[in-house]
ROGU-362914 format. One record per residue (C-alpha): residue in one letter; x negated, z, y. Coordinates in pm, whole numbers, plus 32768, in hexadecimal, padded with zeros to 4 digits. Example, Ala and Ser with C-alpha at 12.3 -4.5 7.8 and 13.67 -1.06 7.14 Angstrom:
// residues 2
a7B32830C7E3E;s7AA982CA7F96;
This chain:
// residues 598
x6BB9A6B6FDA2;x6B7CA7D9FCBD;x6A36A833FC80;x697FA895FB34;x692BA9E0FB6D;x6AB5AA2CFB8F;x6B31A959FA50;x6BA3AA6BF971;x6C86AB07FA82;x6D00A9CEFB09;x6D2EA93FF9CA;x6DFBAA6BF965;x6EB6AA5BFAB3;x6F24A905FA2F;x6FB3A98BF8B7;x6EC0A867F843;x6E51A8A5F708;x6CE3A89DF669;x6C7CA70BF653;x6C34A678F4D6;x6B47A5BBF47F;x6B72A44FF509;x6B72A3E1F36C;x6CD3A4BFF357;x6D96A434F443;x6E93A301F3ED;x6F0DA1EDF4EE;x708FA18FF4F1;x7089A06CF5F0;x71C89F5CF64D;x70C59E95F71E;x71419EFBF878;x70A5A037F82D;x7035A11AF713;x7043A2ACF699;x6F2BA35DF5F7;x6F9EA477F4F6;x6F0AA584F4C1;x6ECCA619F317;x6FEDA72DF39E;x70DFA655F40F;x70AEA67BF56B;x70ABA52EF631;x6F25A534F6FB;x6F24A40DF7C6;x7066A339F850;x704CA261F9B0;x7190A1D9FA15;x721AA128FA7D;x70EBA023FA47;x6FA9A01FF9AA;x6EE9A07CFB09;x7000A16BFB95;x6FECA305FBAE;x6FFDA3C5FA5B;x714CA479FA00;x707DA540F8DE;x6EFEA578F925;x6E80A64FF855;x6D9BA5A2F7C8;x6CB8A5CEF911;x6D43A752F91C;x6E70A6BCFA1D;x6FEDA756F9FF;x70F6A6B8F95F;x7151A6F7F7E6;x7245A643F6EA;x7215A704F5A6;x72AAA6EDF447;x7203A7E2F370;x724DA8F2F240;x72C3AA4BF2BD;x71CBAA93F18F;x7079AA75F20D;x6FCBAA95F0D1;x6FD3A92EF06E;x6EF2A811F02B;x6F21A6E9F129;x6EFDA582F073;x6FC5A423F097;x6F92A2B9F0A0;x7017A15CF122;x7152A088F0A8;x70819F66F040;x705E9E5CF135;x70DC9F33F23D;x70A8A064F36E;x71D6A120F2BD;x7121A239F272;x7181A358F195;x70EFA4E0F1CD;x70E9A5C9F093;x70C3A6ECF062;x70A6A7FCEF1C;x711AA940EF74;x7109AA71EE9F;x7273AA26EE5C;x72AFA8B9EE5D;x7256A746EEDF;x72D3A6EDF04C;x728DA597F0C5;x72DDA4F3F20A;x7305A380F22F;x72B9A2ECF362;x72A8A192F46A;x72BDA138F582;x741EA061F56D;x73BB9EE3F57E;x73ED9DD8F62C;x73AB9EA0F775;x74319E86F8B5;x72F49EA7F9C5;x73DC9F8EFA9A;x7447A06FF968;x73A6A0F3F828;x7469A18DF71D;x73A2A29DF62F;x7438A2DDF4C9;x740AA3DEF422;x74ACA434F2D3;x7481A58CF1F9;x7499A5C2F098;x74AEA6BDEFD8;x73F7A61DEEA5;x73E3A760ED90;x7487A88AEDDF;x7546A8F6EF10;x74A5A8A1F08D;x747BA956F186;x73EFA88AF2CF;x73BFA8EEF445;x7429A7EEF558;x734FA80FF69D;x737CA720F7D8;x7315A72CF91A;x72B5A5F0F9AA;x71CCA5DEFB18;x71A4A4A4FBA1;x708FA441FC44;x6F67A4F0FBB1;x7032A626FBB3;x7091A5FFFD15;x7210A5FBFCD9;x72BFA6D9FBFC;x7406A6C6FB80;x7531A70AFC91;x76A6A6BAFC80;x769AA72EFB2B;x7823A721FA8F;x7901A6D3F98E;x79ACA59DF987;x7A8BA50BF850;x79B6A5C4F73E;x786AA555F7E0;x7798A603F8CF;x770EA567FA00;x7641A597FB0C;x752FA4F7FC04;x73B9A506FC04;x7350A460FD3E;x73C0A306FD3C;x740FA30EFBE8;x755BA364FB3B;x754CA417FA0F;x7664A42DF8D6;x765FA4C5F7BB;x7730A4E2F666;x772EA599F52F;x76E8A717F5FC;x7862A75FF660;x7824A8CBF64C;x76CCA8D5F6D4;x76A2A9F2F7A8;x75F7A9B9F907;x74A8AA90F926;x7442AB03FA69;x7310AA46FA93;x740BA920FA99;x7401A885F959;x7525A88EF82E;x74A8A94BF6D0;x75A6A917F5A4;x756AA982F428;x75E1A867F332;x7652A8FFF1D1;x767EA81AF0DC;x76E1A832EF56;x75FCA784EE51;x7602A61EEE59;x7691A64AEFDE;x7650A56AF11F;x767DA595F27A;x7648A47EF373;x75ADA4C2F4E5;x75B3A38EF5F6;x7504A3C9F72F;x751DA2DEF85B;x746CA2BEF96D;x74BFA191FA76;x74BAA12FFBE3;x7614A117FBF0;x773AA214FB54;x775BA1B7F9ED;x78C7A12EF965;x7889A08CF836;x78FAA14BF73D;x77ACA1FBF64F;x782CA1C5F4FD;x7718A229F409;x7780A132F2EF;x77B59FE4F39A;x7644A05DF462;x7586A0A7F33D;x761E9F40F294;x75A99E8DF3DB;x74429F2DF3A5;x743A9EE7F252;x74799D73F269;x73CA9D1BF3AC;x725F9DC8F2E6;x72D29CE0F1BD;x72EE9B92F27A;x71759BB8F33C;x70A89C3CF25B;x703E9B45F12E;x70199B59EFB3;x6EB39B5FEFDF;x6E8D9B30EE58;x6DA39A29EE8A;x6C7C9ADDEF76;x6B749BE7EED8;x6C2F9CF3EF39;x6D7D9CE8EF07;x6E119E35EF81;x6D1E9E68F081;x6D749D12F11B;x6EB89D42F144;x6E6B9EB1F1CC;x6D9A9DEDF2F0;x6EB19CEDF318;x6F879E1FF36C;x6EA79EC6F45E;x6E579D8DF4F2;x6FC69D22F524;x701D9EB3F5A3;x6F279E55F694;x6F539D3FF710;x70A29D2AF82C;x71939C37F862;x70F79B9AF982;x6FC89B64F8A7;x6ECB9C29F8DB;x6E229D26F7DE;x6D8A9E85F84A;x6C149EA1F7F7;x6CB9A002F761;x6DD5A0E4F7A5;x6D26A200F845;x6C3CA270F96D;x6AFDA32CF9C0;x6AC7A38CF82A;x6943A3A7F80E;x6848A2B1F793;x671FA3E8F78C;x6795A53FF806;x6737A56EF962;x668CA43DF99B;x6788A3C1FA9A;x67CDA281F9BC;x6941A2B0F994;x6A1BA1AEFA3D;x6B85A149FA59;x6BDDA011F95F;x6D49A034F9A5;x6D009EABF9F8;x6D099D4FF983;x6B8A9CDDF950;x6BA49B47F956;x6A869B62F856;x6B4F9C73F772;x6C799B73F798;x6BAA9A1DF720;x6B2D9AF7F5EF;x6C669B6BF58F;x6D019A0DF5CB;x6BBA997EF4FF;x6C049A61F3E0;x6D5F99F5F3D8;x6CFC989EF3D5;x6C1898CAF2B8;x6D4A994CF1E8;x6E579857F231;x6F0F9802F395;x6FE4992DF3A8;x70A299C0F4B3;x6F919A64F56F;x6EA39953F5BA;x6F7F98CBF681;x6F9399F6F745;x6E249A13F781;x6E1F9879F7E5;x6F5998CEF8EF;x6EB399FAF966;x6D68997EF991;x6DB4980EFA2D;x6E9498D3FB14;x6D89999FFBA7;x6C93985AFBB2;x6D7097B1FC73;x6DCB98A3FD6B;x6C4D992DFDA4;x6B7397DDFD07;x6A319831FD22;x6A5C9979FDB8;x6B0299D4FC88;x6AC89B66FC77;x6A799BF4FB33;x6BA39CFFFB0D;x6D069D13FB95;x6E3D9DD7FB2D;x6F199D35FA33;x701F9CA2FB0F;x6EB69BF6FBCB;x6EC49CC1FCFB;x6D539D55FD8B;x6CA69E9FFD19;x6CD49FC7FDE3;x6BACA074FE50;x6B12A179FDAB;x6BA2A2D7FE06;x6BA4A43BFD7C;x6CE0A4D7FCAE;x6D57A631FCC1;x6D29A688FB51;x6C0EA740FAB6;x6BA4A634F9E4;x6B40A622F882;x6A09A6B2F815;x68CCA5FDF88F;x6971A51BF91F;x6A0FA4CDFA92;x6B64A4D0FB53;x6B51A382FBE9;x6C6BA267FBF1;x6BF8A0BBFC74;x6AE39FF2FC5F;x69D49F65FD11;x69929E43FBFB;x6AB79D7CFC9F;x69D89D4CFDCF;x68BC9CB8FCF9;x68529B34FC97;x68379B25FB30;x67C099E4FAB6;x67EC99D3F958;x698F99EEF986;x698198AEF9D7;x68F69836F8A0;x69CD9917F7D4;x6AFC98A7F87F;x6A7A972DF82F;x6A5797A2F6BF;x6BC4982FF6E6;x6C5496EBF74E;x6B7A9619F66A;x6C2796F7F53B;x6D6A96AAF5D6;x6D4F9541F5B8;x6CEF9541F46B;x6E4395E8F422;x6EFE94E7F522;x6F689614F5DB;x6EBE95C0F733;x6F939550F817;x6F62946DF943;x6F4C95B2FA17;x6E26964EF94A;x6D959504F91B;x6D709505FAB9;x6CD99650FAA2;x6BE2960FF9AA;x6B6694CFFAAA;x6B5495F4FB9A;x6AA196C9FADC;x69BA95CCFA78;x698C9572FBE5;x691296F3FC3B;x681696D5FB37;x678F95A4FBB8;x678E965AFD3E;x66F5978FFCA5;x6643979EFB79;x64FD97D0FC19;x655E9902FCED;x65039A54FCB6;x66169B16FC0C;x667E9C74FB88;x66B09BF6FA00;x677E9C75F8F3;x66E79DF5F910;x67579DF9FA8D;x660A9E45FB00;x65379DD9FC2B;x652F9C7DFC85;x641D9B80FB8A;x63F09A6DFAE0;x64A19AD1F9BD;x64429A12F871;x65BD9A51F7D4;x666899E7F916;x65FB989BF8F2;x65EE985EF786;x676198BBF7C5;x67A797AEF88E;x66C596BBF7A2;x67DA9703F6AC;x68DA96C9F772;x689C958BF813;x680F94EDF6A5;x697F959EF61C;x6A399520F732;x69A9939EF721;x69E79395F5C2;x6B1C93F2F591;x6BA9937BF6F9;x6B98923AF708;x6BAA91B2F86C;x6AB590B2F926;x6A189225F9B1;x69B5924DF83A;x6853918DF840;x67FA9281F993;x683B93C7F914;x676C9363F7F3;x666392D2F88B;x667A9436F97C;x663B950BF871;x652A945DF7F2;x647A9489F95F;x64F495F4F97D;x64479629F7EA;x633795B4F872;x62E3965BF994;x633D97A1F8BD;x625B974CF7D4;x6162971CF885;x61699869F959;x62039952F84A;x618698F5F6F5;x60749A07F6A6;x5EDB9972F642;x5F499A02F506;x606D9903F4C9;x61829A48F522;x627C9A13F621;x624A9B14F707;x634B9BECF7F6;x62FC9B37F967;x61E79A6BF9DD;x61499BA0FA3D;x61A99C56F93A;x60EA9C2CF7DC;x61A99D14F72D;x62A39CF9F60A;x64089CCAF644;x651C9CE3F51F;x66329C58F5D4;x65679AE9F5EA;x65CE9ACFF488;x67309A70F4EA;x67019926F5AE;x65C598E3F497;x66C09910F397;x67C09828F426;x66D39725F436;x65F3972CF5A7;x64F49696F496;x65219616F347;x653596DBF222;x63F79681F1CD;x634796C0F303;x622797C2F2EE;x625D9891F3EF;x63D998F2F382;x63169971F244;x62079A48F32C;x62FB9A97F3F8;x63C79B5BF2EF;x625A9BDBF244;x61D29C6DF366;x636B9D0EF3AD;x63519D9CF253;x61DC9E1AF28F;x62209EB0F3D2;x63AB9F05F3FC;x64089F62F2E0;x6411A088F212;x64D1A104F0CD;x65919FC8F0C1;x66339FE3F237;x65C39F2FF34F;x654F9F7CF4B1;x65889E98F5DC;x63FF9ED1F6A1;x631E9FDAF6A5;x6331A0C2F7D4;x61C6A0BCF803;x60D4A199F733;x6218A27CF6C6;x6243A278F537;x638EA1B9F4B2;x64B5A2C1F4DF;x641AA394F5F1;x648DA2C5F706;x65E0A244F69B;x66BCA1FFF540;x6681A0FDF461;x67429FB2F4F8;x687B9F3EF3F4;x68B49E01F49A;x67179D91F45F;x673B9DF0F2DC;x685B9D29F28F;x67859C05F37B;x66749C5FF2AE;x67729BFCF157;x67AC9AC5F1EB;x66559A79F21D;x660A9ABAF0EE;x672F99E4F059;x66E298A3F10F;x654098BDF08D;x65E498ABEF2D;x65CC99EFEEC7;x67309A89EE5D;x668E9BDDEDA5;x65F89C2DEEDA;x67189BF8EFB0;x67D19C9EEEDD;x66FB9D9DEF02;x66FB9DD6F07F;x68809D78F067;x68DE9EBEEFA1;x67D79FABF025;x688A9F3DF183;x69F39F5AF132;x69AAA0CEF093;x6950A159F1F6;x6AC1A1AAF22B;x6B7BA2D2F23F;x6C9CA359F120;x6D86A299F1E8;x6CADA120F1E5;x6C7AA103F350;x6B3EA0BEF3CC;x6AA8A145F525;x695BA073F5D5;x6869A134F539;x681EA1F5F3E7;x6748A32EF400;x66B0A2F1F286;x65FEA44EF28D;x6717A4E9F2BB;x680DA3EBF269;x6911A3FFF382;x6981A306F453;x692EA2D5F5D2;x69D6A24FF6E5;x6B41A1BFF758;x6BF9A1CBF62F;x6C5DA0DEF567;x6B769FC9F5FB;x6C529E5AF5F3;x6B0D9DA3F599;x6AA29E2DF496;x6BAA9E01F3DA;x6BDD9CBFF448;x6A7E9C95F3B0;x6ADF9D2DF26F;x6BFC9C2EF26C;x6B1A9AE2F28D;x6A1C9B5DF194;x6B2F9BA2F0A9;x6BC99A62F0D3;x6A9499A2F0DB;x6A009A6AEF8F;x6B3E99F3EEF2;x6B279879EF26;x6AA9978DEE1B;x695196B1EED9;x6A0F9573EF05;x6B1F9633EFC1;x6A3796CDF0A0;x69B29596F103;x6AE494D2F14A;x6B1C963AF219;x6A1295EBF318;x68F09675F26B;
């Protein structure tokens, strides 16, 4: 493991460049895995072949690896933007000659044992003129390229385990650190296609830029929606596409593409999230359901019953997509990016979270009320109601992943759930899950509601907590209960600042000291505010929310408001699934969101 007192020279031992900003980068994803770009066209981040597996480009934690389309000019301005409703993503850039833009995806639908990057350059005014680096090392840098050859106008080699292809650089030259350099010239109004592959097994399927591109094109088209109908209409359908780019075809949806990015620098609060949460999944699958019964809520229902019954009630809160255990937690052989760590796995798959159990109830409960729960999923909603019944009144570690307590949200979770779950399940189990979360409201009530009328964080733990707005908000109590309205006072009083919204205070610390404002607790402060009645103020917390983005529109875990970056794994699955159900929600006329549940 490198240290930090050697960065520079082991970062320039790598040919990494200087990291951005985490607001710079943009994701290209196919939902096996994803690519983060870099604003000069250098590819910073790719695992392959899945999700969890070794980098083949790390530079984005100062790791080898490099796959860079870029102006020979270098005096240029870097810009670029989304195909609406997709993760085709097109660079630009203004040089002191011309516009040069490069279009790019990850081809889709993907095959979990090979990814296929496009990339396409254009010459947009004036003549081009682009360099075309490559040098792909497997493995965290581990592996570089060997075998490297010429073979029916492609070139191919192996990295590791992986075999690598690559069109569009016939007359690359080889350099003698071991990657291929080529200089693409190309007349106003010009293009140039480059296909990389990378697989487990020798590629023979012939890379045919066209009919790939075509593919891409319609398979974006058929999963994300219209959207016209939610609050947000482009936005939306940007969160449908990072939600579907991460989400695989086994189900399961990465917390966030990367690993070890920093929450606070040098804190030691940077973690891998190269995962699928259960909770991420039911909010994703929730915000679906809020919109309409598309494609992936069904996803999140087969991924999550799957796990429930295989583990039941020792259901662990994170697995990898294809629902296989976490790997431990174990140093990488990269520098790291600034502040933060070099660390790959997780210890949070070793943990018992209550409140997944009442978000997968909530899941399921959605489900049925868009007669898309099957008799499999029905079975593991009876299990996960079953769990809660066994172990509601345990000690757990709560949504945060902290030390084991009575956490207040954990079991307002499950209130939701079960009340969901025996409303919109009907089966002769109905009548006990209700008459469960009445005991388990209760008993919570009794223990964590605050002298002042509040609900506070734990039992032992008066302090306020943003992220109990969620379960308030989808109905633990009625609307008109006054503690959902305290709640979200004292939340507003105490966690919130400039219009974005903090998830606790980290004891006597001012807000933004400690840690970034929390994205996912101001759009759960918007709903809040929407179910009390009050659309101007939700509106208000909505759009002050959905601003802490980067130019590209992906949002991280955290904003920094004073300085207005973003913090953390990049881009963070539940926040825009967030964005998603308070744009869908914000868009409904009152008697629809009633027949909807709420």
């Amino acid at each position: 493991m490198t240290r930090r007192g050697t960065s520079d020279d082991a970062a320039a031992a790598t040919g990494a460049d200087s990291p951005w900003a985490l607001r710079d980068y943009a994701l290209i994803a196919d939902g096996e895995r994803g690519a983060l770009i870099d604003p000069r066209g250098g590819i910073a981040w790719l695992c392959a072949p899945a999700w969890h597996d070794g980098a083949v480009f790390s530079g984005l934690l100062g790791g080898p690896g490099r796959f860079r389309v870029r102006p020979a000019d270098r005096w240029n301005v870097w810009g670029g933007y989304y195909e609406d409703g997709t993760l085709i993503r097109v660079s630009r850039w203004v040089t002191a000659d011309g516009i040069v833009s490069c279009r790019e995806a990850l081809a889709v639908p993907a095959d979990t044992g090979r990814l296929v990057l496009l990339r396409q350059i254009r010459a947009v005014r004036g003549a081009a003129v682009v360099d075309v680096d490559l040098d792909v090392r497997a493995g965290y840098g581990r592996h570089p390229m060997t075998q490297l050859r010429q073979d029916g106008g492609a070139w191919r080699a192996r990295s590791g385990a992986l075999h690598v292809r690559l069109t569009g650089a016939e007359d690359a030259r080889h350099d003698p650190d071991g990657g291929l350099h080529a200089r693409v010239r190309l007349p106003e109004g010009g293009a140039h296609d480059l296909v990389l592959e990378l697989a487990t097994e020798p590629g023979s399927t012939p890379l045919d830029p066209p009919s790939l591109w075509n593919a891409t094109e319609r398979w974006w088209k058929r999963v994300v929606p219209d959207c016209s109908d939610t609050a947000a209409p482009r936005d939306t359908r940007m969160a449908y596409a990072v939600l579907n780019g991460l989400t695989s075809s086994a189900g399961g949806m990465v917390a966030a593409a990367t690993t070890s990015l920093p929450e606070r620098a040098d804190t030691g609060r940077d973690y891998d999230y190269r995962y699928a949460w259960v909770r991420d999944q039911c909010y994703a699958g929730i915000a679906v359901a809020a919109h309409g019964p598309h494609p992936l809520l069904e996803r999140a229902v087969r991924f999550v019953a799957d796990r429930i019954l295989e583990d039941g009630a020792a259901l662990r809160p994170a697995y990898t997509v294809s629902g296989g255990r976490l790997p431990a937690e174990r140093p990488l052989p990269v520098v790291g990016y600034p502040g933060g760590g070099d660390r790959a796995g997780n210890r949070a798959g070793r943990q018992f979270q209550l409140d997944v159990f009442g978000e997968a109830l909530q899941l399921f409960a959605a489900a049925a009320r868009h007669d898309v729960l099957d008799a499999r999923a029905a079975e593991a909603a009876a299990r996960a109601a079953e769990a809660v019944a066994d172990r509601w009144p345990q000690p757990d570690a709560g949504l945060w992943e902290l030390e084991d307590r009575w956490w207040t949200h954990s079991r307002l979770c499950c209130v939701v759930g079960l009340r969901d779950l025996s409303r919109d399940l009907r089966t002769p189990a109905s009548a006990d899950w209700s008459r469960l979360a009445d005991r388990i409201l209760a008993a919570t009530r009794s223990r964590c509601v605050h002298p002042d009328g509040h609900w506070q964080r734990a039992d032992d733990d008066t302090g306020p907590e943003a992220a109990l707005l969620l379960p308030l908000a989808r109905g633990a109590v009625p609307r008109t209960d006054p503690s959902l309205s305290r709640t979200r006072s004292e939340v507003a009083r105490h966690l919130a600042k400039d219009g974005y919204v903090y998830r606790f205070r980290h004891g006597d610390e001012p807000l933004g000291d400690a840690e970034g404002a929390f994205l996912l607790c101001g759009f759960t402060m918007a709903l809040a505010a929407h179910v009390q009645g009050r659309p101007a103020e939700a509106a208000r917390w909505f759009e002050r929310t959905r601003s802490a983005c980067g130019p590209t529109g992906l949002f991280a875990e955290e904003y920094d408001v004073a300085q207005r970056q973003l913090r953390g794994n990049l881009p963070q699955g539940f926040v825009h699934a967030l964005l998603l159900e308070c744009s869908a929600r914000f868009g409904k006329a009152p008697d629809e969101e009633s027949s909807a549940g709420w």
